[in-house]
Every structure is written in C-alpha cells, then in structure tokens.
C-alpha positions in Angstrom: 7.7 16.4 -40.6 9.9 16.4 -43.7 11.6 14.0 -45.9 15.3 12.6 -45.1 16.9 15.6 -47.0 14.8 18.5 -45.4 12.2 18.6 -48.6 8.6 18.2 -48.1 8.1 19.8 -45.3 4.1 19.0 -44.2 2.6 20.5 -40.5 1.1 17.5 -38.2 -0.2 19.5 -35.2 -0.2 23.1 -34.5 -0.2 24.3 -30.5 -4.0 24.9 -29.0 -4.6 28.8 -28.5 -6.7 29.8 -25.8 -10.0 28.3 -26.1 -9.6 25.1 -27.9 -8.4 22.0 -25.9 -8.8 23.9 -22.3 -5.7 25.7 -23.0 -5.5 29.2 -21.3 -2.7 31.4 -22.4 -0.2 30.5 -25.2 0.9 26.8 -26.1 4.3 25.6 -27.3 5.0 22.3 -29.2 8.5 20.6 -27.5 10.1 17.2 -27.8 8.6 15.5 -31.1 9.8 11.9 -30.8 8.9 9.5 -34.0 8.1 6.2 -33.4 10.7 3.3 -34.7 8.6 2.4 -37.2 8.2 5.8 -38.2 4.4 5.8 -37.7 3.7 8.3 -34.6 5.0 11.3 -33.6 4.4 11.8 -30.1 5.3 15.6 -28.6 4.5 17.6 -25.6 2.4 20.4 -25.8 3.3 23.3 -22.8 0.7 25.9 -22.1 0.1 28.0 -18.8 -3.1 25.7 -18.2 -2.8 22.9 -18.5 1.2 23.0 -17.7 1.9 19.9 -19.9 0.0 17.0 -21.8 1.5 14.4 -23.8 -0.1 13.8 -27.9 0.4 11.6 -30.3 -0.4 12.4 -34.2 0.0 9.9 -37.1 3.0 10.4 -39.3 0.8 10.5 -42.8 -1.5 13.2 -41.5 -4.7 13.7 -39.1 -6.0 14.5 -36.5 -3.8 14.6 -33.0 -5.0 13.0 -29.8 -4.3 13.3 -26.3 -2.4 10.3 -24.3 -3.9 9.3 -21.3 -2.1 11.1 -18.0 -0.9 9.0 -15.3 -2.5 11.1 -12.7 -4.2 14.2 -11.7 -2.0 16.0 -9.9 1.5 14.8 -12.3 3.1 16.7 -15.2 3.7 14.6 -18.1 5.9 15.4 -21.0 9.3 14.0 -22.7 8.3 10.9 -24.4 10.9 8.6 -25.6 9.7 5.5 -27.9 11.6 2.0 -26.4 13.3 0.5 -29.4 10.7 -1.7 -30.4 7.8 0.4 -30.4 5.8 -0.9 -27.5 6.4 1.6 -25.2 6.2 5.4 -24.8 8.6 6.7 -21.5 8.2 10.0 -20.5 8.6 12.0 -17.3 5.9 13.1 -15.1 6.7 15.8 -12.8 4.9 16.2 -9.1 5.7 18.1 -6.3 9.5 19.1 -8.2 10.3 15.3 -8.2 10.2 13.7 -11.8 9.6 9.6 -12.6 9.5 8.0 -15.6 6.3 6.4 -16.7 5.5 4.1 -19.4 2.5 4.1 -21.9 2.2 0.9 -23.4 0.9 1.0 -27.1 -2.4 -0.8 -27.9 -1.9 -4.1 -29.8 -4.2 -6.8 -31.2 -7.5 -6.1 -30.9 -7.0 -3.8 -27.6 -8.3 -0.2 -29.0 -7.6 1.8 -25.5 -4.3 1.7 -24.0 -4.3 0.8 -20.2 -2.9 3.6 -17.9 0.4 4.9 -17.4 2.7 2.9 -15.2 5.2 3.9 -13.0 8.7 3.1 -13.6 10.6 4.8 -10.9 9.4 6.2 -7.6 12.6 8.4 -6.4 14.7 9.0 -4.6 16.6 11.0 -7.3 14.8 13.0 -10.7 14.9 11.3 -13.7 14.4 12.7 -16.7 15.8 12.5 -20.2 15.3 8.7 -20.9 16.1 7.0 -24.0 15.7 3.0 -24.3 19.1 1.1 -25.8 19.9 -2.3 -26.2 16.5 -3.7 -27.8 15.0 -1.8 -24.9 16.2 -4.3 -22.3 17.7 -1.2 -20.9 16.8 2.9 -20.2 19.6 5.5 -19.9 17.8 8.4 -18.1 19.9 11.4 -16.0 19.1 11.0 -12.3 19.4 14.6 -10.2 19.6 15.1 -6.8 17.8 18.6 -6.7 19.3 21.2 -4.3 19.9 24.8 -3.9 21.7 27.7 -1.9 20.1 30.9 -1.8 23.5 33.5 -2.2 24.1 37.1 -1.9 26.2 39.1 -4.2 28.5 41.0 -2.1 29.9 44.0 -4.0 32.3 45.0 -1.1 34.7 41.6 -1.3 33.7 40.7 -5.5 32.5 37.2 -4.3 29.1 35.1 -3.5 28.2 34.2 -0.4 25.7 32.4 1.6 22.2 34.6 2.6 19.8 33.0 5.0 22.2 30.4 5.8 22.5 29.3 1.9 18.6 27.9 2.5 17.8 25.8 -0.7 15.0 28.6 -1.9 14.2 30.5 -4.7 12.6 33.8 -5.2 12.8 35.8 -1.9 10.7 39.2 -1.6 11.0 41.5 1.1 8.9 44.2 2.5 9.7 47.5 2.0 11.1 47.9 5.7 13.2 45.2 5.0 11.5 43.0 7.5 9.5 40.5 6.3 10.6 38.0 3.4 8.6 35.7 0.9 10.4 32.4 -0.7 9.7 29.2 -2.5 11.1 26.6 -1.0 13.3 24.4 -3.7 12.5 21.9 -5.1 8.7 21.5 -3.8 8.3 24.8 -4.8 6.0 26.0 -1.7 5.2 29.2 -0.3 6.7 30.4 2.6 7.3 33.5 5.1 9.3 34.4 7.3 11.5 37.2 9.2 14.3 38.6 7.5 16.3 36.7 9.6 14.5 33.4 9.2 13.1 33.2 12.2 8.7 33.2 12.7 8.9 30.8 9.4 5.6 30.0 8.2 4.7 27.5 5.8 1.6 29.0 3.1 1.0 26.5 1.1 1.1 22.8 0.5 1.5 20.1 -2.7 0.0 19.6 -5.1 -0.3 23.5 -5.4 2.8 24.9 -7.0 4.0 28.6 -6.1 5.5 31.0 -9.2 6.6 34.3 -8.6 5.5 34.6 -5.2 5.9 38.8 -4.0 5.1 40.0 -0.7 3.3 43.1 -0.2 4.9 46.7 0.9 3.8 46.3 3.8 4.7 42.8 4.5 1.1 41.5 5.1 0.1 39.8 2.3 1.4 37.3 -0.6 0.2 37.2 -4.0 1.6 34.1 -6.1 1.0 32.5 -9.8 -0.3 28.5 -9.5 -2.1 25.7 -12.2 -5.1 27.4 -11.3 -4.7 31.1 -11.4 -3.5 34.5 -9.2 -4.2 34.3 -5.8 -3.2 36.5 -2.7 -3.1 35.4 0.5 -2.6 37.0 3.9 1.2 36.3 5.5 -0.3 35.0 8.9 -1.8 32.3 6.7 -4.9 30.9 6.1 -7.5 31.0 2.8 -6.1 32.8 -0.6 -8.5 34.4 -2.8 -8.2 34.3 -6.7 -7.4 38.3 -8.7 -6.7 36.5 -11.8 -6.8 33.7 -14.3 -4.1 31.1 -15.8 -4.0 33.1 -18.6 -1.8 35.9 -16.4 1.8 35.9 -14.7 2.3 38.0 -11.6 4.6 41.4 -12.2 4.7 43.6 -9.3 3.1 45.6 -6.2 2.3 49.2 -6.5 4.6 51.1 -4.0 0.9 52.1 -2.0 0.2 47.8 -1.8 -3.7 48.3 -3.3 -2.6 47.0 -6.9 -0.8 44.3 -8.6 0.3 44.8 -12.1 0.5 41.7 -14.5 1.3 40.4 -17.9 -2.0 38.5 -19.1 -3.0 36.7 -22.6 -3.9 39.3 -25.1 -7.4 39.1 -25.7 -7.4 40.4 -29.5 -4.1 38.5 -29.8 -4.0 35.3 -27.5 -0.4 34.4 -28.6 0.6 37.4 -27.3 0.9 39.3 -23.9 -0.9 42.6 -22.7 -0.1 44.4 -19.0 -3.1 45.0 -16.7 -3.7 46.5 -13.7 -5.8 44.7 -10.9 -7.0 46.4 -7.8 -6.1 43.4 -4.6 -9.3 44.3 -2.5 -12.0 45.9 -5.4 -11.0 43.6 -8.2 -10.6 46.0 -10.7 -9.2 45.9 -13.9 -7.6 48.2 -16.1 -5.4 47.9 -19.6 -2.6 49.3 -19.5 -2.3 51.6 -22.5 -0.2 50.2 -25.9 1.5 47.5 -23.8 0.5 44.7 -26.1 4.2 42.8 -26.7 5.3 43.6 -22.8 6.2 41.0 -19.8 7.5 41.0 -16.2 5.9 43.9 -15.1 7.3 46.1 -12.0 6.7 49.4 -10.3 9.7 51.7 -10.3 7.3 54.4 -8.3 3.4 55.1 -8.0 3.2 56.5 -11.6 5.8 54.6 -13.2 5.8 50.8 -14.7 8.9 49.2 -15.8 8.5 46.3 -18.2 10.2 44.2 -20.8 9.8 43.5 -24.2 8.3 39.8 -25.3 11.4 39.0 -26.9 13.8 40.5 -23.9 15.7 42.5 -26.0 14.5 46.1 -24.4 13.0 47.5 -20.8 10.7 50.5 -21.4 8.7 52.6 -19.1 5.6 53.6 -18.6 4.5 57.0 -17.3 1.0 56.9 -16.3 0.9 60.8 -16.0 1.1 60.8 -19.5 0.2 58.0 -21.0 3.7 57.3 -22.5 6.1 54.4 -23.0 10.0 55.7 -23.3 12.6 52.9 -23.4 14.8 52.6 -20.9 17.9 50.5 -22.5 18.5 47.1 -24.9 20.3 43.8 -24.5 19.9 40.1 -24.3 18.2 40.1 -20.7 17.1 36.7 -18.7 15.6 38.1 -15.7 15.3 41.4 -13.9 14.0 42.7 -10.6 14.1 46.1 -8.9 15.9 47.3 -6.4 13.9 48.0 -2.8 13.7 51.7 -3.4 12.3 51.7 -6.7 15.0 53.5 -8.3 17.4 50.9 -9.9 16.5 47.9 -12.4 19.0 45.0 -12.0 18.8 42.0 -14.5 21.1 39.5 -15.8 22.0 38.9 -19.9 22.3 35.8 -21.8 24.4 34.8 -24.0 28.3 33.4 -23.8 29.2 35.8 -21.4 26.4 36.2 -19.0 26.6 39.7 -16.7 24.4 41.0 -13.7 23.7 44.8 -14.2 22.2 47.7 -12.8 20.3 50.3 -15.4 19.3 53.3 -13.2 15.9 54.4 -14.1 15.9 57.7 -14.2 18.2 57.9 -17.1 18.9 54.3 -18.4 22.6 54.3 -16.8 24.1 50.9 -17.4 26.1 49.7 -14.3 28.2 46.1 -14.3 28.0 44.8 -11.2 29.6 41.4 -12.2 30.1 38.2 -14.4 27.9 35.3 -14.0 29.7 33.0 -16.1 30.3 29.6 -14.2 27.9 30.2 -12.0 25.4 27.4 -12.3 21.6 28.6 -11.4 18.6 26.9 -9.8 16.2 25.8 -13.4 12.7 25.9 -12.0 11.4 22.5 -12.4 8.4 23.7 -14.3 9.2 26.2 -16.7 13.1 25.8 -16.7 13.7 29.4 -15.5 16.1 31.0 -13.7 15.7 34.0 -11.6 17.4 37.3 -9.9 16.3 39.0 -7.0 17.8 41.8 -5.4 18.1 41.7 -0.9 17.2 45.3 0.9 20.4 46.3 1.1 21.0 46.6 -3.2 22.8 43.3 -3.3 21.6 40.4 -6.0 20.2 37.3 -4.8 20.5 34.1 -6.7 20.0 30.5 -6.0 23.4 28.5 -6.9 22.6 24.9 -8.0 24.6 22.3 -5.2 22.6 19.3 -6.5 24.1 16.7 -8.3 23.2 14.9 -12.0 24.6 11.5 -13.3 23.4 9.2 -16.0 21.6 5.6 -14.8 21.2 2.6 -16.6 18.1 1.5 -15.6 17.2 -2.3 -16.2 13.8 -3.2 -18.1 11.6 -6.1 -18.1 8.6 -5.2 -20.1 5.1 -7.2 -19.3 
C-alpha cells in the first residue's frame, strides 16, 4: 500500500514459500481489493498447492489471515468489496464452472464470520464481479465456456476442425500415432481414446483436475499434474500411482517410455524451478545438472532435453553425454511442444503480433509456420494458460475458444 500520490510505499503481506501456510511450490499475490472504508485489503494468494485461498490483512499493518473457504473441493479467489462494506464477493471455481460467493463481514459483537454463501449456481461462469448502485446490484461477466480442438493445415494456410472440433485441450499421441490423450474442456478430465476417437475412455472424474496430461510412447500409460501431485495411470483405466509432489509440473516422456522429466520447486531456491529426472516404475530421482532457472521440459531424443528458460525468453538443450547446456534460440515464447519425431520444436510467441514457429533442433533453424493473431485460444480455467500441441503428421493443434462472454446485472438483496 502507498499513499494517494505513490509515496509511502509499506508491504502488508508477502506470498508463503514452500513450507509456511501448507504452500508447496511458489506463491503469487493477485487481486488486492481495499475495503470502502479503506480498512482491509483482501487479495488472493495462488500457489501450486493449495491452487487459491482468499486473505484479508488490515490496512495499518499486521498480521494476514486466511478467509474461510466455501467448500473443500472450490477454488476461491477474486474478491470484490460490495459498496458498503458488508460483503466480500469472489469467485469460486469447481469442476471449470465459476459462482460467485459472498463473505459476509463480522459485525457487532459476532467475532467469526458465518460461511460463505452461494450467490449463483450456473448455468453460465461468472467471474469479475463488482457491486454498483449501493450494492443493490453486481455487474459480473457471465461465459458460456466452449472449445474446438483445430489443426493447422499448412497445405491450404487455414484452421480447421481435428477430431470433429471436440471441445478438448491438450491432445498427446503415441508415437505410432495411434493412441491420443486429452482434457476434456471445461471439466478438465482425463481421457483416451483412438486417434480417430473411437474406444473413448474416460480416466478420471471431478473433483480431480487433469494438467498436462502426456501419454506414453507406447500408448499404454498416462501421466498427468492434479491439486495433489504427479500421477500415472494405465490407459485401460483403473488406479493411478503418485511419481511426484505438488511442488512439480509434468515435462515430457523419454523416447524409451521408463522416465518422465519435470520441472520441480528448487530445493535450495523454492521460488525458483529445477529439472529432474524420475524413473515411472523404480521411482528414481535424478537432478538434472545446472538446470536451476529451467521449465517445460521435453525429450528431443534419448540423450537430449529441450527446455525453457523461467522467463521464456530462450530454449536450450541439454546433452546428457556431456553434461552440457547449449541454447538453441530466443524470443518471447508462450508455449512449445515437440514435434512426434523428436526433431523439431514448435511454439508460439507473445506479444502484438503472435506467431506459431518451428526451430529445428539440430541447429536452432527458425521456421514461421503462421500468424496467430485473431485467433482467440482456450484460457485454462485454473492457471489462465494457453497451450500448443503438435498432431503426428507435424501439424499444430490448438483449441479455438467458440464460447461466449457478456456482462450481467445481477440483482441483490442482502440478509
């Protein structure tokens, strides 16, 4: 907080590192929302474990306290103060649906607030809210959440439906080109099926939430990121078993399917990210040497690892023959992938003018493949992400957003 004219400046609450307040992985302070009277701050604190939890920290200083959630299995963040004070709305998110809630604020001689209520229950997402009109009323964006999985087809310049434009996210394929893996958008479940479609299989069910799900080279097996950890888990079905903690992300299969590399909380440096090596049936761990500052993991072949720097400005490789990292090229890059046989990396850039590329590996060749610009992507629910994925004939996969977002004036009546 700071005074009217930007002087002052004084630190209320700094994020939880791993360790303190259950948090597992780095934490990230969003949304600070004063009260009207200028009193409270309330904010949202993001971690990898828990996802989100909603504060509240006095204005003048001291110590910051956690707000009751509404229920076990709902995200809560986004608080908005109504105008007069008595109320803090925020969005909980279950399942890839988000309500508004309301926290009433403690008056009189009540020193606990009562629990959260519900203030919508669907059919659309809400989200944003802000109270107007002496509260009487909430303006709040309502979304009808939808997507089409679409391939890139170089041969004709234009996007088309894959899978029959499926609303999914994330599809994986087996290295014959089989078998694929998916999330299905926006419940964000596990599923598998042929390449085709067909033998669909649902793998998991709410209130677990899928991230980064990658099937196997051989098509057998799944391994996923959820609230709770790394698991992998056989493509027929049936019980997962854990390889990792919250404090990880999933990267990538190695080419022979016995080891998945990821990108895991630093243990000198918890703010921070480190690569590891896990073996999927021993259990094994392994460092990955000077990779401190490196995400998104991938296997370009047996003794190679492609990654990213934390800030996505640079890919580098890493030669496990020697021990080396070399980089591979620079940008502004969003997300990345590699191509089926190992030999390409294609990614997307941010900024103004958004392009899909392919950077061969062997020599960091840059190759356009096209402009995203206009293109409106699937945002995970969760982390806001988008992603890029690549089909087993070299063409890029994306997940075009069909869903629709106005803004509601919802009508109060406050007990």
């Amino acid at each position: 907080m700071a005074d009217k004219d930007g002087t002052n400046p004084r630190v209320l609450a700094k994020p939880a590192v791993p360790g303190e307040a259950d948090a597992a992985g780095p934490c990230a302070i969003y949304y600070p929302r004063a009260s009207p009277d200028g009193s409270r701050v309330a904010f949202s604190e993001f971690c990898q474990q828990p996802l989100s939890s909603l504060w509240e920290v006095p204005a003048a200083g001291g110590a910051a306290r956690e707000l009751p959630e509404p229920a076990p299995d709902v995200i809560a963040y986004g608080g908005s103060w109504t105008t007069d004070g008595r109320y803090l709305v925020f969005v909980g998110l279950r399942g890839g649906t988000a309500d508004l809630w309301a926290l009433r604020e403690p008056a009189g001689l009540l020193r606990n607030r009562p629990r959260p209520a519900r203030i919508t229950n669907g059919p659309l997402s809400y989200t944003y809210a802000v109270s107007i009109r002496d509260g009487k009323q909430i303006l709040a964006i309502g979304s009808k959440l939808r997507g089409e999985l679409i391939r890139y087809d170089e041969k004709i310049g234009q996007f088309v439906p894959f899978l029959g434009g499926i609303s999914a996210t994330d599809p994986t394929f087996s290295r014959d080109g089989r078998w694929i893996t998916y999330r299905s958008y926006p419940d964000l479940t596990l599923w598998r099926s042929r390449s085709d479609g067909s033998e669909s299989r649902q793998l998991t069910w709410p209130p677990t939430l899928v991230w980064s799900p990658l099937i196997s080279p051989d098509g057998l097996e799944v391994a996923y990121s959820t609230q709770t950890g790394i698991f992998v888990q056989s493509g027929q079905g049936g019980a997962a078993w854990k390889i990792a903690g919250v404090d990880c992300f999933t990267g990538g299969w190695s080419p022979d399917g016995k080891s998945l590399a990821l990108a895991c909380a630093d243990k000198e440096s918890p703010a921070d990210y480190e690569l590891r090596v896990v073996g999927v049936e021993t259990g094994a761990i392994s460092v990955v040497p000077q990779s401190r500052g490196r995400i998104g993991p991938f296997w370009a072949d047996q003794n190679t690892l492609v990654a990213a720097a934390r800030d996505n400005s640079r890919f580098l490789t890493f030669d496990f023959r020697t021990g080396r990292w070399s980089q591979l090229a620079s940008g502004d890059f969003v997300n990345w992938f590699t191509s089926p046989d190992g030999k390409y990396l294609d990614c997307v850039t941010g900024g103004a003018e958004p392009m899909a590329l392919r950077i061969r590996i062997a020599d960091g060749k840059v190759q356009p493949v096209t402009t995203i610009k206009g293109l409106r992507r699937v945002l995970d629910p969760y982390s806001s992400l988008t992603q890029v994925n690549v089909a087993p004939d070299g063409s890029l996969l994306f997940t075009r957003d069909i869903g629709t977002q106005e803004i509601y004036a919802l009508g109060m009546k406050w007990p």
